[in-house]
C-alpha positions in Angstrom: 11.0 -12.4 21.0 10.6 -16.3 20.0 13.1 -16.1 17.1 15.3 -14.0 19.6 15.2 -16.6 22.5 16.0 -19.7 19.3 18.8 -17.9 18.1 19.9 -17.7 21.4 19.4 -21.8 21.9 20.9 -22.2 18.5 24.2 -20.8 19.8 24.1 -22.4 23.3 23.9 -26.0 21.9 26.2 -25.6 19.0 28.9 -24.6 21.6 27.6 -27.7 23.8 28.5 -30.0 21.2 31.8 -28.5 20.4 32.5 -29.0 24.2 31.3 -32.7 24.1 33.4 -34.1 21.3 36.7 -34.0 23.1 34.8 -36.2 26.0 34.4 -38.9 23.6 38.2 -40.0 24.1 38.0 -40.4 27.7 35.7 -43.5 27.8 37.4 -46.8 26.1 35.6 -46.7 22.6 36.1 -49.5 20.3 35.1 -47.3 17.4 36.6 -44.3 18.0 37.2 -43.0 14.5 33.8 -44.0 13.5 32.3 -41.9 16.4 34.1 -39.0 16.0 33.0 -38.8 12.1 29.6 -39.4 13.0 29.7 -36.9 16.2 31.7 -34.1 13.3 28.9 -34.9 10.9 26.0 -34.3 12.8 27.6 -30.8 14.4 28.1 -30.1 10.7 24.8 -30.6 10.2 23.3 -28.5 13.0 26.2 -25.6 12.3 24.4 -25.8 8.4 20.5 -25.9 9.6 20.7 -23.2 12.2 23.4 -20.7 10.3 23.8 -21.2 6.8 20.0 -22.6 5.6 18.4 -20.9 8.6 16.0 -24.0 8.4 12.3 -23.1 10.3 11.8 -26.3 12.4 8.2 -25.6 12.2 7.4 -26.1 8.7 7.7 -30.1 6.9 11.3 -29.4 5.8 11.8 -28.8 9.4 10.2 -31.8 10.9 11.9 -34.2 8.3 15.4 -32.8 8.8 14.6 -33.6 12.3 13.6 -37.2 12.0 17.0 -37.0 9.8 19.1 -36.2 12.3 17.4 -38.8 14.8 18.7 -41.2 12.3 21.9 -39.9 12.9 22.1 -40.1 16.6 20.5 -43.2 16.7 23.6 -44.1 14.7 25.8 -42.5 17.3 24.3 -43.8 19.8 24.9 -47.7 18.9 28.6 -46.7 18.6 29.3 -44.8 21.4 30.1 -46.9 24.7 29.1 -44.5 26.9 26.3 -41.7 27.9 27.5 -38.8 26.1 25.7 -38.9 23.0 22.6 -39.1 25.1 23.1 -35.3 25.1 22.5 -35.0 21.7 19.2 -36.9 21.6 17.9 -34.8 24.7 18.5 -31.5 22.8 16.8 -32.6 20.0 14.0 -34.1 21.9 13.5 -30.6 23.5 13.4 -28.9 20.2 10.7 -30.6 18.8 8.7 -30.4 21.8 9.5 -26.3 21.6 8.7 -25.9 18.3 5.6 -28.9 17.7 2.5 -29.4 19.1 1.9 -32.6 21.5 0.6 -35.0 18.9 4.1 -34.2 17.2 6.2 -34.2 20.1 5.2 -37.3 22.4 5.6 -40.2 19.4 9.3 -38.3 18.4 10.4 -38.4 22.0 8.9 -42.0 22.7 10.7 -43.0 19.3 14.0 -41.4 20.7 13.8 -43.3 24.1 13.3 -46.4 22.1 16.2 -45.5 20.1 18.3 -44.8 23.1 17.7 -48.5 24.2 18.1 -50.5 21.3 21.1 -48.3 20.6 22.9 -48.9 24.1 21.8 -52.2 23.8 23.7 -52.7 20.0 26.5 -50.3 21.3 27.2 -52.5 24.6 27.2 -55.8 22.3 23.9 -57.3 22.9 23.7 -58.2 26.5 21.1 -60.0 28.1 18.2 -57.5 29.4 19.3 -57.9 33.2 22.8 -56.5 31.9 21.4 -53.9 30.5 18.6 -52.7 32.8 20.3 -49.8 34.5 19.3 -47.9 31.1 15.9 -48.3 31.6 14.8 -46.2 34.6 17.3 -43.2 32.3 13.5 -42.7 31.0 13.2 -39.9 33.8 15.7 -37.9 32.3 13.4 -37.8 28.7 10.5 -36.7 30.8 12.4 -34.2 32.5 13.7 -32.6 29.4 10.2 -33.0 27.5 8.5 -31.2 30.4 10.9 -28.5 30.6 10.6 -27.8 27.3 6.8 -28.3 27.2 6.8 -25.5 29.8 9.5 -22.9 28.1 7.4 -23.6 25.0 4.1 -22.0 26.9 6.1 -19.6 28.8 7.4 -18.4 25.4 4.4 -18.2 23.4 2.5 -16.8 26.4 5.1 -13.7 26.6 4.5 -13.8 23.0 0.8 -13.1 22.8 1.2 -10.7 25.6 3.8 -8.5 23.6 0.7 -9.0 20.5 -2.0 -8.0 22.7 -0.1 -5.0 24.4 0.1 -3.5 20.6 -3.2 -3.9 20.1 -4.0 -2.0 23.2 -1.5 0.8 22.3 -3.1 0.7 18.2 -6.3 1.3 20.2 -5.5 3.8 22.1 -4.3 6.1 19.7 -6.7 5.4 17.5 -9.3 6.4 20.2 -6.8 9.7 21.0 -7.1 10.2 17.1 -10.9 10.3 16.9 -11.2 12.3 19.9 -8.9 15.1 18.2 -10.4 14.8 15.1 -13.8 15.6 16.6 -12.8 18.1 18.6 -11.1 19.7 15.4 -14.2 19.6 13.5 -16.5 21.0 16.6 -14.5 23.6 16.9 -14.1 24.6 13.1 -18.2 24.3 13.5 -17.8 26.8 16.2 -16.2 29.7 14.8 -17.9 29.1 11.1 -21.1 29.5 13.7 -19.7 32.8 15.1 -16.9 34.5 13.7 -18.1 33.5 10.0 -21.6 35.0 10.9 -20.5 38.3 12.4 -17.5 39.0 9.8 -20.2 38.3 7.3 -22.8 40.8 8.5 -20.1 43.4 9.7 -18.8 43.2 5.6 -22.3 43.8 4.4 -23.0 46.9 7.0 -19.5 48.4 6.1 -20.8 48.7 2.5 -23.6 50.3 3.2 -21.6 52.8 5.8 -19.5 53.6 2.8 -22.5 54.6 0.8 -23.7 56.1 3.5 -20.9 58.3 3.9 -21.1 60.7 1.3 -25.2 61.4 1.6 -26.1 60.6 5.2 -23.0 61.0 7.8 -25.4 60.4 10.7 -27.2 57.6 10.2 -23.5 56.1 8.5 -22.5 56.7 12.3 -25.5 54.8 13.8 -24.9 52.1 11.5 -20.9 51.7 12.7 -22.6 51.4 16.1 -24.7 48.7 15.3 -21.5 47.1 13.5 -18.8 47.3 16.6 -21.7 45.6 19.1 -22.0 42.9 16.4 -18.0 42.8 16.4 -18.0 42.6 20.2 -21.1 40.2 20.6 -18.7 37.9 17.6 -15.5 38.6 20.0 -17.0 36.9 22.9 -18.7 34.0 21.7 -15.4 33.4 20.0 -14.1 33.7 24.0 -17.0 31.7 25.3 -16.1 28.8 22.6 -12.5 28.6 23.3 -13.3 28.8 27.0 -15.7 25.7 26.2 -13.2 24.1 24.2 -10.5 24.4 26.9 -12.7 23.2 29.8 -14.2 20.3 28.0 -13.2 17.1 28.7 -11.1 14.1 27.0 -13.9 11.3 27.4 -17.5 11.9 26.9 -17.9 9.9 30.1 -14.7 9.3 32.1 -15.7 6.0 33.5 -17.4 4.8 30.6 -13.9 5.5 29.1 -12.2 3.5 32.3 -14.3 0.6 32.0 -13.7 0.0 28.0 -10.3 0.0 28.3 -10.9 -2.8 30.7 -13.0 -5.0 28.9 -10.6 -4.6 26.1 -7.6 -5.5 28.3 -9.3 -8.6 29.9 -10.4 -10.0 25.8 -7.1 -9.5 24.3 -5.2 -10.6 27.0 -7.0 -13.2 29.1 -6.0 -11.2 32.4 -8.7 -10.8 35.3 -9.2 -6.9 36.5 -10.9 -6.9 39.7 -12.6 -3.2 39.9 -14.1 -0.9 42.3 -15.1 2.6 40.5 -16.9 5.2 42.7 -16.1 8.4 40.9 -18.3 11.9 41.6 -19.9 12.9 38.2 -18.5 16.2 37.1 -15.8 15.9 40.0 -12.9 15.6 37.5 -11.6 18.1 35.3 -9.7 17.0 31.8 -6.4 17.2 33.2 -7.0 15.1 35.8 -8.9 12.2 33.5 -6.3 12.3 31.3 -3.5 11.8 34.2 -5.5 9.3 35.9 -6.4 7.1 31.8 -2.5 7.5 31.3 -1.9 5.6 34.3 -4.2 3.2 34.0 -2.4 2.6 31.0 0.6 2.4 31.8 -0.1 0.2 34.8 -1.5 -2.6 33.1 0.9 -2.8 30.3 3.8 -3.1 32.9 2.4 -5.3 35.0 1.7 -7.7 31.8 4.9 -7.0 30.1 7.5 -6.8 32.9 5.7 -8.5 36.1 4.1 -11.7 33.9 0.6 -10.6 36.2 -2.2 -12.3 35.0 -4.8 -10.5 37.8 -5.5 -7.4 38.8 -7.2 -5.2 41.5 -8.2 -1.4 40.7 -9.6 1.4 42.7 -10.4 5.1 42.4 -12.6 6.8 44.5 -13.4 10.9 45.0 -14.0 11.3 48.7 -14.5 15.2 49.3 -11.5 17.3 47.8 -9.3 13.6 47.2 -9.2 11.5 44.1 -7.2 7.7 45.2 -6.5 5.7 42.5 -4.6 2.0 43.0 -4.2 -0.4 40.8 -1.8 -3.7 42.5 -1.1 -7.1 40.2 0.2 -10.1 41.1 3.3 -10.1 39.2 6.8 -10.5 39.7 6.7 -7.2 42.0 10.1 -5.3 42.6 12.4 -5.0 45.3 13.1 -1.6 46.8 16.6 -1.9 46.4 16.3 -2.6 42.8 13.5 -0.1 42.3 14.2 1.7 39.0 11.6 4.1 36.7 11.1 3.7 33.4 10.4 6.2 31.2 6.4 5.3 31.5 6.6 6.0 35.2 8.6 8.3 35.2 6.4 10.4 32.9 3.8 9.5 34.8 5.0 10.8 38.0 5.6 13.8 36.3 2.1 14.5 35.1 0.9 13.4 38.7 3.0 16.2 40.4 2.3 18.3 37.7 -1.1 18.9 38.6 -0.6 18.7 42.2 -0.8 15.2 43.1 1.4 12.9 44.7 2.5 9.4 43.1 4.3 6.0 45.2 4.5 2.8 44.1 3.6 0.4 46.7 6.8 -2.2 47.1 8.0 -2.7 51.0 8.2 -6.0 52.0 6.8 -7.2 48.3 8.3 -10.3 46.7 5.9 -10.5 44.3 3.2 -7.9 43.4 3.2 -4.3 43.1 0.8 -1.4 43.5 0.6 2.3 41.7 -0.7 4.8 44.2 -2.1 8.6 43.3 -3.8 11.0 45.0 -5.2 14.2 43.4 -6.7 17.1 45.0 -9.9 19.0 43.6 -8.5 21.9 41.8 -9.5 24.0 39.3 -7.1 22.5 36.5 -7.6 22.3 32.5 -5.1 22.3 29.2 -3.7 25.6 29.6 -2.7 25.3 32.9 -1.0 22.2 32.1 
C-alpha cells in the first residue's frame, strides 16, 4: 500500500512541475533563461529518480540525492524573483519528512527554510532585512507542509501495520482450522482402527473356522455364524455411534476459551482495545453455531480495522433461555445507510446466520462514525450435516 500511495505522489508532483514552469514567464525575471534551465534540470532529475532509476528515498543514495536536489533549488531559488519555486522546496521538504525519521527530517527542513531566505534575499538583490521581512513569517507555510506530511507518514504506516497484522491473524487462523482438522482426522482414523479393524479382524478369524467347520460339524458351523453376525452388528454400531460423535462434536475444545484467544491475539498484534462481556451457557451451543458466531467475530474485527480505521472495540454475546445475542460495535469510520454495501465477508456471513436460523443487522441509523454487527440465534438442534 505505501509503495502504491508513492507512486501515486510521484505522478501528482511530476505533473505539478510541468504545470509550474510556464508560470515562470509571468513575473518580470531578470534571468529568465537561466531559470528555466535550472527549473527543466531539476524536473529532469525528478522524471529520472522516480521513473527510470526508481531511486528508494529511504536508503543513503536516497537521502544524498535529496540533499542534491536541495542544492539545486536553492539555486533556483536565488534566481527566481518570485514565489513559485517555493513549490519545489515544499515538496521536497514533505518527502523527506514521509520517508525519514524526525532526527532526519527537522535539520533538512530547517536547512531548506534557511535556504529559502538567503535565496530570496540573493534573488531580490540584497536588500536590507526590513525590505525583506515579509519572507520571514512564510515559515508557517514549512510547518504546515512538515506537519502534514508528518501526519500522512503515521497514517500511512499505521494502515500499513494493520494490513501486516490482519495477515497474521488470517495465517493464525487457518493454521488453528488446520490443527483442528488434522486432529479430528487422526481421532477418527483411531476410531474405526478401534472398531471396525477389531470386528473385521475377529469376524475373518471365525469365518475360517466356519469353513472348517463346514464339512465335519454343520451345527456348531451355524452357532459360530451367529456369534459372527452379532460381532458384525455390535462393529456396525459403534461405527454409527462414532460418526454420530464425530458429527456432534464441536470445533473448539472450549468455545470461549477459543473467543477470548483470538482476542488477546487481536489486541498484541494490532494495538486495538476490545472491551468484552462473555456470558455464554456451557454446552448451550452446538458446532454450527460456534462456528457461525467465531466466523463473525472474525470478520468483524478485521473490517472494522481494515475499512473503519477503529482502534476500540465493544463485544457481547450472551445465551438468555432459547437466544444467543452477539454484538460487536467499533469506533470506526461507520457507514451511511444510504451507502450501505456488503462485502463478500458479510455477505457470507449473513448467509451462514440465516442458514441456521438466525437473523443478522448491522447497526448504522443515525451513525456517522461507528458500526455494530448484530445476530441472534435460536437454540436448535443443529450440527455439520444439517448445514
Amino acid at each position: 500500500m505505501e509503495q502504491t500511495f508513492e507512486k501515486n505522489m510521484s505522478h501528482f508532483f511530476t505533473g505539478v512541475f510541468l504545470v509550474l514552469i510556464p508560470l515562470f514567464i509571468l513575473d518580470r525575471q531578470h534571468h529568465l533563461e537561466l531559470l528555466y534551465t535550472l527549473v527543466g534540470f531539476y524536473t529532469f532529475l525528478q522524471i529520472v529518480r522516480d521513473y527510470i532509476w526508481k531511486l528508494s528515498l529511504e536508503d543513503t543514495k536516497g537521502i544524498l540525492f535529496l540533499c542534491f536536489q536541495l542544492l539545486i533549488v536553492s539555486i533556483i531559488i536565488s534566481v527566481d524573483q518570485s514565489f513559485i519555486s517555493q513549490v519545489y522546496l515544499l515538496v521536497l521538504i514533505g518527502e523527506v519528512v514521509f520517508h525519514h525519521p524526525l532526527k532526519v527530517s527537522i535539520p533538512f527542513a530547517a536547512t531548506g527554510y534557511i535556504t529559502f531566505v538567503v535565496g530570496k534575499w540573493i534573488a531580490f538583490g540584497f536588500p536590507s532585512f526590513q525590505e525583506i521581512s515579509f519572507i520571514i513569517p512564510r515559515i508557517t507555510e514549512f510547518l504546515v507542509v512538515f506537519l502534514f506530511s508528518y501526519m500522512v507518514s503515521k497514517s500511512v504506516k499505521q494502515k500499513q501495520m494493520l494490513e501486516e497484522a490482519y495477515e497474521k491473524i488470517k495465517a493464525s487462523s487457518l493454521k488453528l482450522e488446520e490443527n483442528v482438522i488434522i486432529s479430528e482426522r487422526r481421532r477418527f482414523a483411531r476410531e474405526m482402527h478401534d472398531t471396525i479393524g477389531h470386528s473385521f479382524s475377529t469376524s475373518l478369524i471365525g469365518l475360517q473356522a466356519v469353513i472348517a467347520l463346514l464339512e465335519t460339524n454343520k451345527a456348531e458351523a451355524k452357532e459360530m455364524l451367529q456369534k459372527i453376525r452379532g460381532n458384525l452388528d455390535k462393529g456396525l454400531q459403534e461405527v454409527r455411534q462414532s460418526v454420530h460423535y464425530l458429527q456432534e462434536s464441536h470445533f473448539f475444545i472450549d468455545f470461549e476459551t477459543a473467543v477470548r484467544a483470538l482476542l488477546n491475539e487481536t489486541v498484541e498484534q494490532t494495538s486495538v482495545i476490545i472491551d468484552q462481556d462473555l456470558q455464554i451457557e456451557e454446552e448451550w451451543m452446538k458446532p454450527a453455531q460456534e462456528i457461525v458466531i467465531y466466523r463473525a467475530l472474525q470478520e468483524g474485527l478485521n473490517n472494522g480495522i481494515r475499512h473503519g480505521g477503529a482502534d476500540r472495540f465493544f463485544l457481547s454475546i450472551k445465551t438468555e433461555e432459547n437466544l444467543l445475542h452477539f454484538r460487536l460495535e467499533d469506533n470506526g469510520s461507520g457507514i451511511e445507510k444510504t451507502k450501505v454495501e456488503k462485502g463478500f465477508g458479510l455477505t457470507a456471513m449473513e448467509e451462514r446466520v440465516k442458514e441456521i436460523g438466525g437473523s443478522f443487522q448491522m447497526d448504522y441509523d443515525n451513525r456517522r462514525t461507528g458500526l455494530a454487527l448484530i445476530i441472534v440465534l435460536p437454540r436448535e438442534q443443529v450440527n455439520f450435516g444439517e448445514m
